[in-house]
C-alpha positions in Angstrom: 243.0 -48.6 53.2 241.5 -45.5 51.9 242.0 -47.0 48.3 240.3 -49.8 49.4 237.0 -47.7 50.8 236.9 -45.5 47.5 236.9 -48.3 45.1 234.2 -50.6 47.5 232.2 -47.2 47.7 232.5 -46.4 43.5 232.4 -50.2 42.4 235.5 -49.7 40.2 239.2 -49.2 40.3 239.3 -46.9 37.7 236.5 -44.7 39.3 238.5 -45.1 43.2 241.5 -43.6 40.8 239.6 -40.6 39.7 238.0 -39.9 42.9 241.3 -39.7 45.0 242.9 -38.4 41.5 245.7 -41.4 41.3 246.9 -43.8 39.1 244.8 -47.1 38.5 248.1 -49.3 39.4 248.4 -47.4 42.5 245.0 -48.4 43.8 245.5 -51.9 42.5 248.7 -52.6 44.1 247.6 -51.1 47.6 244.4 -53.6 47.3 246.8 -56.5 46.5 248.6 -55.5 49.3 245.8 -55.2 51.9 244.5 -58.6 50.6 248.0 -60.4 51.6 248.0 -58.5 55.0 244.6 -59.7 55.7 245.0 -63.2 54.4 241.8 -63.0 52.9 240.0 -61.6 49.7 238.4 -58.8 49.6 237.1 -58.2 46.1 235.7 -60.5 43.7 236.9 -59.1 39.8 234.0 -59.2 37.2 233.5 -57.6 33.7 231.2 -55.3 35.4 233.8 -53.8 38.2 234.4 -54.6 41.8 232.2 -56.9 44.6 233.3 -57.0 48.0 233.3 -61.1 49.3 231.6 -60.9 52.6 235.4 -60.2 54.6 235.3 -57.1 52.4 232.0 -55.9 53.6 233.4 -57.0 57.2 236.5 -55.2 56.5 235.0 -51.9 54.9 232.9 -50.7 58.1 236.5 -50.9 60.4 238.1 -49.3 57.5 236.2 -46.2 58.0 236.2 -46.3 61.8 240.3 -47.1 61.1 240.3 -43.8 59.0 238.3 -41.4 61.0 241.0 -42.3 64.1 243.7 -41.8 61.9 242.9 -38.3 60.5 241.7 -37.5 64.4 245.6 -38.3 65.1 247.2 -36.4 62.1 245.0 -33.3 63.3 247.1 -33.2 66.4 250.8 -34.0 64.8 251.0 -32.6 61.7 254.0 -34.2 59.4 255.9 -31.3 58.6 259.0 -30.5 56.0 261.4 -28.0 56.0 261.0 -26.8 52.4 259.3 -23.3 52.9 258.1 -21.2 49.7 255.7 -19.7 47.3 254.4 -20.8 44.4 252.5 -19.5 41.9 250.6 -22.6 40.4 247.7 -22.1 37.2 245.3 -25.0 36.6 242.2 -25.3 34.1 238.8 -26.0 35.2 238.3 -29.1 34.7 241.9 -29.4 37.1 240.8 -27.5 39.4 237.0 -29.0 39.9 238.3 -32.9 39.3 241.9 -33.5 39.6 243.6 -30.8 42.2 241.8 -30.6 45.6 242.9 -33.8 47.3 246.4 -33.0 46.1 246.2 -29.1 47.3 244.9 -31.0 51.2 247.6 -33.2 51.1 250.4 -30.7 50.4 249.1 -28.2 53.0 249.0 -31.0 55.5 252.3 -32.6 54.5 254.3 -28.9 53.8 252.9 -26.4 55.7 255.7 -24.2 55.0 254.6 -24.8 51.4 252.4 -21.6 50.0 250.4 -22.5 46.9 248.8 -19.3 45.1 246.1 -21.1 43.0 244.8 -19.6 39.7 242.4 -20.9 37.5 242.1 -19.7 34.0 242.1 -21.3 30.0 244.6 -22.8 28.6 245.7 -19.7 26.6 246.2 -17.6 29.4 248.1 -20.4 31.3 250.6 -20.6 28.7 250.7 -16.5 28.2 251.5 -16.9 32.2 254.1 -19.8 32.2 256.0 -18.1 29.5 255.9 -14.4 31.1 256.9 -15.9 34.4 253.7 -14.9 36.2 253.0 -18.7 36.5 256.0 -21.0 38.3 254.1 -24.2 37.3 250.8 -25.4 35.9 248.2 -28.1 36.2 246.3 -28.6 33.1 245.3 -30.8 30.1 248.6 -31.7 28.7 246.9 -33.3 26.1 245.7 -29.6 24.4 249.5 -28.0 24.6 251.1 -26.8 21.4 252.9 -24.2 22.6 257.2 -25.4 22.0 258.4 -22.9 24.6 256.6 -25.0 26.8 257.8 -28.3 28.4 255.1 -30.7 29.9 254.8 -34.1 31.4 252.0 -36.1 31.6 250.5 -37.5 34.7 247.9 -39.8 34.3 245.5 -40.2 30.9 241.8 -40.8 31.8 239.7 -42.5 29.4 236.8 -41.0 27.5 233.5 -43.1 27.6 229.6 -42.4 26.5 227.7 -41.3 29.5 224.2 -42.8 29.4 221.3 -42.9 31.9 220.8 -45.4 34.1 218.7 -48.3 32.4 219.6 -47.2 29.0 219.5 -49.4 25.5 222.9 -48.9 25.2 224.1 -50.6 28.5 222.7 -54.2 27.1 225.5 -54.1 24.9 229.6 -54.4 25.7 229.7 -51.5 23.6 228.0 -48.9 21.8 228.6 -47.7 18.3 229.0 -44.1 17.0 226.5 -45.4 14.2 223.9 -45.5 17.3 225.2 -43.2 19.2 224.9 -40.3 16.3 221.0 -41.0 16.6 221.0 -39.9 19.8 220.4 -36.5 21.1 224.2 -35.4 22.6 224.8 -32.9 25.4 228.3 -30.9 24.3 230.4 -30.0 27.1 232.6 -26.8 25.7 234.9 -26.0 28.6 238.7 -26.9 28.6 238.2 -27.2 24.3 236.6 -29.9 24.7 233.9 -29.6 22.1 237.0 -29.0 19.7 238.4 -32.4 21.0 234.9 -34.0 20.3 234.5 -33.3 17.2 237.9 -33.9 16.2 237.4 -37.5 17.1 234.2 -37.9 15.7 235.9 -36.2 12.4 237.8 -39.5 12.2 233.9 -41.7 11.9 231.6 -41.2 9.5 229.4 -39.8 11.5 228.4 -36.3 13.6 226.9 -36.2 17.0 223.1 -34.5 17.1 224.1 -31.9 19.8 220.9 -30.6 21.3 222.8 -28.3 23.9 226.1 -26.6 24.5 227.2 -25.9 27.5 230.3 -25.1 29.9 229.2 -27.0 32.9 230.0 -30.5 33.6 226.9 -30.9 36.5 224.7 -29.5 33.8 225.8 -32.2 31.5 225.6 -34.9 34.4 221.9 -33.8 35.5 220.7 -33.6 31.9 222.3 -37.1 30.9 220.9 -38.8 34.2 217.3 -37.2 33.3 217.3 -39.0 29.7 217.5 -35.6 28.0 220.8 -37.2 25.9 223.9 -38.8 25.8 227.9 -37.4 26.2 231.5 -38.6 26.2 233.9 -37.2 28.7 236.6 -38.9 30.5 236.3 -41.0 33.1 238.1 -38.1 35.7 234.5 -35.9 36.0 232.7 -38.9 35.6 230.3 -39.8 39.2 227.7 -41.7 39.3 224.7 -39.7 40.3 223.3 -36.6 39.5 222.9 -33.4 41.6 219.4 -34.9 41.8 219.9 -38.0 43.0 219.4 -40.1 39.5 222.1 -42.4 38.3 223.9 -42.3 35.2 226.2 -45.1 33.5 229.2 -45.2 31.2 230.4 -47.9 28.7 233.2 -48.3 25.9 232.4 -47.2 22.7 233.6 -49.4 19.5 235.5 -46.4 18.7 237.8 -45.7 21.0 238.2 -41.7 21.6 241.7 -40.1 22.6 242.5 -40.0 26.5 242.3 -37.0 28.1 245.5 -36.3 29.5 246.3 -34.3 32.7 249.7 -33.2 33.7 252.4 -30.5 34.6 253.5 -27.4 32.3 256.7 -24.8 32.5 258.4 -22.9 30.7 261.7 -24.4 28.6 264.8 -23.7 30.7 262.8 -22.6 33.8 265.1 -22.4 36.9 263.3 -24.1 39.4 262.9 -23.4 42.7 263.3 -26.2 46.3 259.6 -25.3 46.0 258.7 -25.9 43.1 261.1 -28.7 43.5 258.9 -30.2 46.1 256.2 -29.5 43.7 257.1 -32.1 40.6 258.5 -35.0 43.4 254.9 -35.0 44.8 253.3 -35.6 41.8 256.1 -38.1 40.8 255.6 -40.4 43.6 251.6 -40.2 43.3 251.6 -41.3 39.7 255.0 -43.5 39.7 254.9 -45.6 36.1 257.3 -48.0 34.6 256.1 -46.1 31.2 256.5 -42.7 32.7 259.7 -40.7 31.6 261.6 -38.9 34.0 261.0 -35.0 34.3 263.2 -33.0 32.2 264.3 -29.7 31.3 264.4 -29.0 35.3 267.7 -27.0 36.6 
């Protein structure tokens, strides 16, 4: 149900995914689900994302009141484990600001006996940490590790797409091209390397983005694309629809498509591994379970 209220409130199922930091399938199949419960449809699928049919608008205002009783009720019973422990857990910005706090509430509500000590730092420090034990486990974007005494999984991959503002040329088109986009002005996000990343990818066109401003914060880039100041590609995780302002911004494909940024778990090779941290890799595991996902190794 709470699936269902994220992706009527964002419009899409990839967005409802970001938002509650899942997998896309998960949302999907709990929608499906819901639908057959019901007996009745709830969404109508178009190109453009999700509309609720009029049962889904019916639905969506006892969903919330359905919601609001049932988080009154876990208030007073808390599920509880019996896995007790510390660990010492490093994530990235862009982790820690998109991807980790719903799964941080959930832990501390589902393991209290669970005690995370959360760090945030780059990704060069992370794997310093991880490898001098200081770290037991890290969140972070799997997709920038080289380091080989490191093992990592991937959890989900989030799609890049060009950020626009609301109303913009662009969005009359299924796509836009790097030819057009290049004569834009583009607003460079540099945290979590990814200014490297971007120009790495736009290495492999023949063009260069016009970069009018650098900068290391994501609401900066948000306020300044939603304004009209320029254009940006970042994944679809930090993406939301509205500025700290109030203005809307857009995204759409591009007809080159960019690498996924991917977000996932890091430790160090032959780590001995704690019921903790244990608990730790099964709780992402059953939040982003995949067909196409292998299973976690190099655990003891």
């Amino acid at each position: 149900m709470k699936y269902f209220v994220a992706t009527a409130e964002t419009g899409q199922v990839s967005r409802a995914a970001n938002v509650l930091s899942i997998s896309q399938s998960s949302v999907t199949g709990a929608i499906k689900d819901l639908e057959i419960t019901l007996g009745a449809e709830l969404f109508i699928r178009t190109s453009q994302g999700m509309e609720l049919t009029d049962s889904g608008r019916e639905f969506l205002a006892a969903s919330r009141e359905i919601l609001d009783k049932v988080e009154e009720a876990r208030k007073l019973t808390r599920r509880r484990s019996d896995v007790s422990g510390q660990i010492s857990l490093a994530a990235t910005y862009t982790v820690i600001g998109y991807f980790l706090p719903y799964h941080i509430d959930r832990l501390a509500r589902q393991h209290p006996g669970l005690d995370i000590q959360l760090h945030e730092l780059n990704r060069e420090s992370i794997e310093d940490g991880l490898l001098s034990n200081r770290f037991d486990l890290a969140v972070l974007l799997t997709s920038n590790i080289n380091n080989p005494e490191l093992e990592s999984e991937t959890l989900m991959k989030s799609s890049r797409r060009l950020w626009v503002p609301n109303g913009h040329r662009f969005l009359d088109e299924n796509k836009a091209r790097f030819e057009d986009i290049a004569q834009e002005n583009y607003i460079m996000l540099t945290v979590d390397e990814t200014a490297h990343t971007t120009m790495k990818y736009w290495s492999k066109t023949n063009f260069r983005p016009k970069t009018k401003v650098r900068t290391s914060s994501v609401e900066a880039v948000r306020s300044m694309v939603a304004n009209g100041q320029g254009v940006s590609i970042l994944s679809d995780m930090v993406y939301r629809p509205w500025s700290l302002e109030g203005k809307r911004l857009e995204t759409l494909s591009t007809d080159f498509e960019p690498p996924t940024m991917d977000v996932g778990l890091a430790w160090r090779k032959n780590a001995e591994f704690s019921p903790a941290m244990h608990l730790l890799v099964d709780y992402f595991k059953q939040c982003f379970v995949s067909p196409q996902m292998p299973q976690f190794s190099g655990r003891k």
